[in-house]
N, C-alpha and C positions, 0 to 999 in steps of 0.2 A: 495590544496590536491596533493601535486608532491608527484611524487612515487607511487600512488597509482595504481592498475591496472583495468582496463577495457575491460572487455566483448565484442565486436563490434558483435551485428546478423545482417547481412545486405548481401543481393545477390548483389544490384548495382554496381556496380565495382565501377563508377564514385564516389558514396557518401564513399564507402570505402575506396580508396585511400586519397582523402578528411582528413577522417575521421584521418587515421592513419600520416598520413603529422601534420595535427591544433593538435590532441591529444599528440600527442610524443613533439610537440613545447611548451605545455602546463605542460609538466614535467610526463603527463600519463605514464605506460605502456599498451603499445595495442593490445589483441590478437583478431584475426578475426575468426567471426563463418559464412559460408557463407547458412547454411541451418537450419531448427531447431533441428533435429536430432544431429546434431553436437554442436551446441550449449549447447543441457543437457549435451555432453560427457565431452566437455571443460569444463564445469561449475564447474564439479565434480573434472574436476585433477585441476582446476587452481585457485579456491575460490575467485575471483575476488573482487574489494570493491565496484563494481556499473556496470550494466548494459546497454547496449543501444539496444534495442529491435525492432527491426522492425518487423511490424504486418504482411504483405505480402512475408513469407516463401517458399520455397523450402519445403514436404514432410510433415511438421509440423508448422503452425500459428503459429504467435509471438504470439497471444491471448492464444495458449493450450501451449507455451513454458512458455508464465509466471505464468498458472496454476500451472505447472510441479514445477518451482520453488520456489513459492511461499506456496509448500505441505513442502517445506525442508528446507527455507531460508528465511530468512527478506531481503536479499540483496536491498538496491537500485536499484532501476528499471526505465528508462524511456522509452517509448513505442515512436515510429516515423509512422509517416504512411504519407498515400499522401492524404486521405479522412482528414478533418474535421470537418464531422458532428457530433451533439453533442451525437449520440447514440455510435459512434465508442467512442470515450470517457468516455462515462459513464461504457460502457463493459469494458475497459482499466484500467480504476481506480476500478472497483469494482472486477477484478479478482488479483489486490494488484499491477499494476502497480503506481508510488510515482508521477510521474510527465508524461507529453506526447506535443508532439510537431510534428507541421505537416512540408511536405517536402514542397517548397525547406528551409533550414533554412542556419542558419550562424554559423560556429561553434564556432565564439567566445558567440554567445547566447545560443547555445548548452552545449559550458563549463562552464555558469554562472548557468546553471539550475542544472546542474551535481555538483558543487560543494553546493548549495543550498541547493538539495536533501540530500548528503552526510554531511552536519551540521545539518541540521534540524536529520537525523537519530541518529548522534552522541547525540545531543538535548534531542533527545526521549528519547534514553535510559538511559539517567543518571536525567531525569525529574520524570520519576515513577517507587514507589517501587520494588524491586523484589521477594519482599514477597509475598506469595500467600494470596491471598483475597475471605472471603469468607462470602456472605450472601444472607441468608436463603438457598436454595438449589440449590444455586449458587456458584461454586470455581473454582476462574484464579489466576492458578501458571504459571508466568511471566516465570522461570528458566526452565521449561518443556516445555512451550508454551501450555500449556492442559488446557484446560475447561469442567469440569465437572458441569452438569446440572440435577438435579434429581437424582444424582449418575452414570452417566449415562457420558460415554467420545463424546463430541461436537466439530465435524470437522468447525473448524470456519475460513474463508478465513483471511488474515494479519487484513486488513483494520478493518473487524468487531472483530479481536480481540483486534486489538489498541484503538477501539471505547467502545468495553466494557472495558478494564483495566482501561479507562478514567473516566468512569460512576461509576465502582464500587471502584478505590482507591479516588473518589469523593462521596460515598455513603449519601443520603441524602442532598446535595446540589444540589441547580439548577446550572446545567451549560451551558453557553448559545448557542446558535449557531453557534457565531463568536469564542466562545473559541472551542469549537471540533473541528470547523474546523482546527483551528490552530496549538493544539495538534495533529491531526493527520493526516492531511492533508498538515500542515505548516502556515505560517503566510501570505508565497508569493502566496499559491494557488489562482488562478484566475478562476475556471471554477466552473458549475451551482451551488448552496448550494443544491439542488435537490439529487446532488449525498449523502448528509448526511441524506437524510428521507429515500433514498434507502435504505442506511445501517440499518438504524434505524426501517424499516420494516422488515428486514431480520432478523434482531437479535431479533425482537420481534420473529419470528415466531421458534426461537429456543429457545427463554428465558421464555417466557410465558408461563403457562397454556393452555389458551384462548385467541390468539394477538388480539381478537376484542376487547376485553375488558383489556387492560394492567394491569397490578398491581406491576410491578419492574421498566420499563422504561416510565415514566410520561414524559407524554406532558406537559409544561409548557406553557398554550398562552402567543405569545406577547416577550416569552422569551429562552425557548428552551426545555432542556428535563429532569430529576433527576433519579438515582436509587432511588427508593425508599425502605430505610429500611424497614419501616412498615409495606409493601406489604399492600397499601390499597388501592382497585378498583379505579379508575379512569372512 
């Protein structure tokens, strides 16, 4: 991915210098955010093709920085932190960061996941339609990013949108666990599948009726999960 340019949010001086030495030798360009406030300023003049996020900010969390972001952009995102527990994780990927890596690391493993990230993205979007999809009182137009539910406009984070556009330009198919992840998560993701019944609770509780009793997103046991055309209870 030479030429492309990169984002850096990082206060550490040590991992920034670092950062900007391995990335510039790797063909990047590399602009540094050293707070989060600055970070959304950048974001906006410089449109970067991938992010490097670091959780523990100056003024504003990397956590409410990729919120921010992720209200206006698909951008690739990788989140850095010094915790790796599996909850800081699960919060990281479910507010739309793509990939996450804990400190100290190496940057040539850092530029393996960054270019990873940025094919699987490229991946994604020429994988499914951009046609808007719609059934029963359900419609995701891919070209708007909008989801309308009931008639009704559904603010739906990245992740639970790429999840549903997965389900419904699959309508009526089981698709399994190992494939959504793959679609939307990638093929190399390595962390809990836990984080996919996250999603998949969430979006029931905006796609459904009644999320106790499903009738569009089918649990498949054994196998994974369907839109179901037919909308029949479960």
């Amino acid at each position: 991915m030479a030429e492309a340019t990169v984002l850096v949010v990082e206060d550490e001086e040590a991992f920034v210098e670092a950062l900007e030495i391995g990335l510039a030798r790797e063909g990047f360009r590399v602009q540094v955010a050293r707070d989060g406030v600055l970070a959304l300023e950048l974001f906006d003049a410089l449109r970067p093709d991938i992010v490097i996020l670091d959780v523990m900010l100056p003024k504003i969390t990397g956590i409410d920085v990729c919120r921010e972001l992720r209200k206006k952009s698909a951008v690739p995102i990788i989140m850095v932190t010094a915790k790796s527990s599996e909850i800081d994780t699960v919060v990281g990927l479910e507010v739309g960061a793509d990939d996450y890596v804990t400190k100290p690391y190496r940057v040539r493993e850092l530029v393996a996941r960054m270019r990873a990230v940025m094919r699987r993205t490229e991946h994604r979007e020429d994988d499914l339609t951009q046609d808007a999809l719609v059934e029963g009182d359900v419609t995701l137009d891919p070209e708007k990013h909008e989801v309308r539910i009931r008639g009704e406009v559904a603010a739906l984070p990245l992740k639970e949108f790429e999840l549903l556009h997965v389900l419904l330009a699959n309508a009526g198919r089981v698709m399994t666990r190992d494939q959504l992840i793959d679609r939307v998560w990638g093929s190399d993701y390595v962390g809990d599948t836990k984080t996919l019944d996250v999603h998949i609770k969430r979006l029931r509780a905006k796609v459904e009726p009644d999320p106790s009793t499903p009738e569009r997103i089918i649990t498949i046991r054994g196998l994974g999960y369907k839109f179901d055309t037919a909308l029949t209870p479960t």
